[in-house]
Phi, psi and omega in degrees: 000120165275140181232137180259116184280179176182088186287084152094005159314357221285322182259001172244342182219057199271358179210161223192119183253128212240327179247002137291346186052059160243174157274127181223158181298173155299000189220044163290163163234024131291321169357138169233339182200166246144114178287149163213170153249147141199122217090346202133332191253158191259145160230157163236132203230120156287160176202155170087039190093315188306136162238184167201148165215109179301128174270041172088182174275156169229180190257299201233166147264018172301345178310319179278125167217058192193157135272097213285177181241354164209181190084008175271175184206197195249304166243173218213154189256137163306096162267154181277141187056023186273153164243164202239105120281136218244000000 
């Protein structure tokens, strides 16, 4: 399993193809990941398979040195300073 960390992406990498490392729209069907608001609240939303698992707050992302083995999902609510693996 390759795993992908993500910090603080929210205004520069808002939609996301994990294996070509391109921008793509949101309603693509390569899309692998995506920012959204809804309700009020920021998500980060999977598609294609993809999981996330929020790790907490962090300094970096050197915080993380694990692939946890449960707890992913297909989306996650955005907190500041949280780090992310896809």
């Amino acid at each position: 399993m390759q795993v992908f960390l993500i910090t603080e992406i929210t205004r520069i990498l808002p939609d996301f193809h994990l294996s070509t490392y391109t921008i793509v729209p949101y309603n693509d069907t390569n899309v692998d990941f995506y920012y959204e608001i809804y309700n009020g609240t920021s998500y980060y939303d999977l598609s294609n398979g993809s999981f996330i698992k929020d790790m907490g707050a962090t300094n970096d992302i050197y915080d993380i040195d694990y692939a946890p083995s449960t707890g992913w999902t297909t989306d996650a609510v955005c907190y500041r300073w949280h780090t992310y693996a896809i």
